[in-house]
C-alpha positions in Angstrom: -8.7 48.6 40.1 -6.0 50.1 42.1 -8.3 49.8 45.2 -9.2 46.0 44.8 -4.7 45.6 44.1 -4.0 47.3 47.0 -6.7 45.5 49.6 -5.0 42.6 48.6 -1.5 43.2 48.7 -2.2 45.0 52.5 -4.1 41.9 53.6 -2.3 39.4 52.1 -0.4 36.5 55.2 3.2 36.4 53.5 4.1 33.3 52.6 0.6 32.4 51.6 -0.8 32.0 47.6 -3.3 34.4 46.7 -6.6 33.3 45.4 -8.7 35.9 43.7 -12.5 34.8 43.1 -15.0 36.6 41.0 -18.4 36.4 40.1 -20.4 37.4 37.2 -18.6 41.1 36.0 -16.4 40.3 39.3 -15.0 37.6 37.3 -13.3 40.0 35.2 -12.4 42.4 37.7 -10.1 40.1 39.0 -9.0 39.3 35.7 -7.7 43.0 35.9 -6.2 42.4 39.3 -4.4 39.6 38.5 -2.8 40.9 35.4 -1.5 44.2 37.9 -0.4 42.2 40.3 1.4 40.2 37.9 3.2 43.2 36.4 4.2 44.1 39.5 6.0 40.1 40.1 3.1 38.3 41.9 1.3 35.1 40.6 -2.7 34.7 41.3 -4.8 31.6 41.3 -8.2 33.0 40.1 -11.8 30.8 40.1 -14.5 33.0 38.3 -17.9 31.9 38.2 -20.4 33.2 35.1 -18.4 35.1 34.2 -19.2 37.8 31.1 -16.2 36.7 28.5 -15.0 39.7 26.9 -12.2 38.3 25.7 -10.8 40.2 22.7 -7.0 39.1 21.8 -5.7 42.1 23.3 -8.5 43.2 26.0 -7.3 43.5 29.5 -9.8 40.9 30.9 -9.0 37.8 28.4 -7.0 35.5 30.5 -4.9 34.3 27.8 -2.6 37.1 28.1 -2.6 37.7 31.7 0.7 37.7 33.5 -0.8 37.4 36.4 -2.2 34.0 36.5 -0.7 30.7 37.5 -3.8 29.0 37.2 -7.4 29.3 36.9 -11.3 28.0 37.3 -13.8 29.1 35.3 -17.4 28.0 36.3 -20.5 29.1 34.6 -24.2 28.2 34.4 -25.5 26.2 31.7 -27.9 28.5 29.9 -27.0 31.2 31.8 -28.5 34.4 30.0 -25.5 36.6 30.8 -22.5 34.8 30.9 -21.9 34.3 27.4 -22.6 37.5 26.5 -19.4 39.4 25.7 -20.1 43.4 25.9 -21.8 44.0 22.5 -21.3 40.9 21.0 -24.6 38.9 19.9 -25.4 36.0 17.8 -21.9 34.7 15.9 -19.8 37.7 17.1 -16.4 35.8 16.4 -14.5 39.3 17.0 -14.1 37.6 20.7 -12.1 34.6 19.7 -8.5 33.8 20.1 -7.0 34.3 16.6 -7.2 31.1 14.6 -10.3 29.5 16.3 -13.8 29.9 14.2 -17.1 29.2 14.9 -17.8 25.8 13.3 -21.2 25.5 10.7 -24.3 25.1 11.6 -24.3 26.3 15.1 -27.6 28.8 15.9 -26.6 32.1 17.9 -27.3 30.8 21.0 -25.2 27.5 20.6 -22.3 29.8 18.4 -22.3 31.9 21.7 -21.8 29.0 23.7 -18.9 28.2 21.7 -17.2 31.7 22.1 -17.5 31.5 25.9 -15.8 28.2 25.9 -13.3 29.3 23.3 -12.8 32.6 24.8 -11.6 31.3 28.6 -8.3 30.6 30.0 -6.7 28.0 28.1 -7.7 26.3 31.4 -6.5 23.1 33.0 -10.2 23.4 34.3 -13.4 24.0 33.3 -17.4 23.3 35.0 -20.8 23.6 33.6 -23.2 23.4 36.1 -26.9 23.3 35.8 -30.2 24.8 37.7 -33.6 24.7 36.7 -34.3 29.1 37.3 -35.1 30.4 34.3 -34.3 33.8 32.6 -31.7 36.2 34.4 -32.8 33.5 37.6 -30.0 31.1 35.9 -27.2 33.7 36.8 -27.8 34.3 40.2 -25.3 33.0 43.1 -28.0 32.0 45.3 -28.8 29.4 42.7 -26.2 27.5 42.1 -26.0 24.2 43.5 -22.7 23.8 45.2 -23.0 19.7 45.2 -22.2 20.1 41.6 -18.8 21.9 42.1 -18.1 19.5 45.5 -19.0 16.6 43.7 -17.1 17.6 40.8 -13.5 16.3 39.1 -12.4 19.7 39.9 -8.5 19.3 40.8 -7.1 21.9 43.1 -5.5 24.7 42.2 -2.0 24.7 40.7 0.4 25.8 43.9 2.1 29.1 43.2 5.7 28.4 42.7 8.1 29.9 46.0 10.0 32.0 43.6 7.4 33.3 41.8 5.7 34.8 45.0 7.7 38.0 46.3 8.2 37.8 50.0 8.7 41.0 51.7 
């Protein structure tokens, strides 16, 4: 992670926000970086797309506890295979949830899993489904999302890093 912290701080323009995107395990990986940068003083907007949601109330890739972050986009697939899935977690795995949330009755595992990736993000000011008709592992690819869904969106822009919160060397 060290690597990805240091590319960025050495090509960073001063006086410019920093804007970390991720995609699929990516997503969390800059999870990670934003919560090092943060402990070292800087603020990160961060957009992930399908993003794997391991988000266990003290694991080092759920947003909620991230430093790092001044604001964030989470976009995912609807029906994506992977997404959902949290590293061993399957069915009604609730060990992923904030504290206090629970999965509501009656849900099957696939629509319980659903929840726990909604549940599980950034208590974001923004969240998009967006849809494809791939099937299978074909849902999580890149190359098939539709980018007129995320244009055509409500999506707001990201938050704008505070001055003071952004060290200038």
């Amino acid at each position: 992670m060290r690597p990805l912290v240091n590319f960025i701080l050495a090509n960073r323009i001063d006086g410019e926000e920093i804007t970390i995107i991720g995609v699929s395990h990516g997503g969390n990986v800059t999870l990670q970086a934003a919560n090092i940068l943060g402990g070292i003083g800087y603020k990160v907007n961060v957009i992930t797309l399908n993003r794997p949601s391991y988000s266990g109330e003290k694991d080092v890739e759920n947003p909620r506890n991230n430093k790092g972050i001044n604001d964030m986009i989470s976009i995912w697939t609807k029906d994506d295979p992977v997404a959902p899935l949290p590293q061993g977690a399957s069915g009604k795995d609730s060990r992923f949830l904030p504290d206090g949330v629970e999965i509501p009755e009656g849900l099957n595992a696939k629509e319980a899993m659903w929840f726990i990736q909604l549940e599980s993000v950034y208590p974001a000011r923004q969240n998009l489904e967006i849809t494809n008709n791939k099937k299978g592992f074909s849902k999580h690819s890149t190359e098939n999302v539709d980018s007129n869904q995320i244009d055509n969106s409500e999506l707001e822009k990201l938050k704008p890093i505070p001055v003071s919160d952004d060290i200038q060397n």
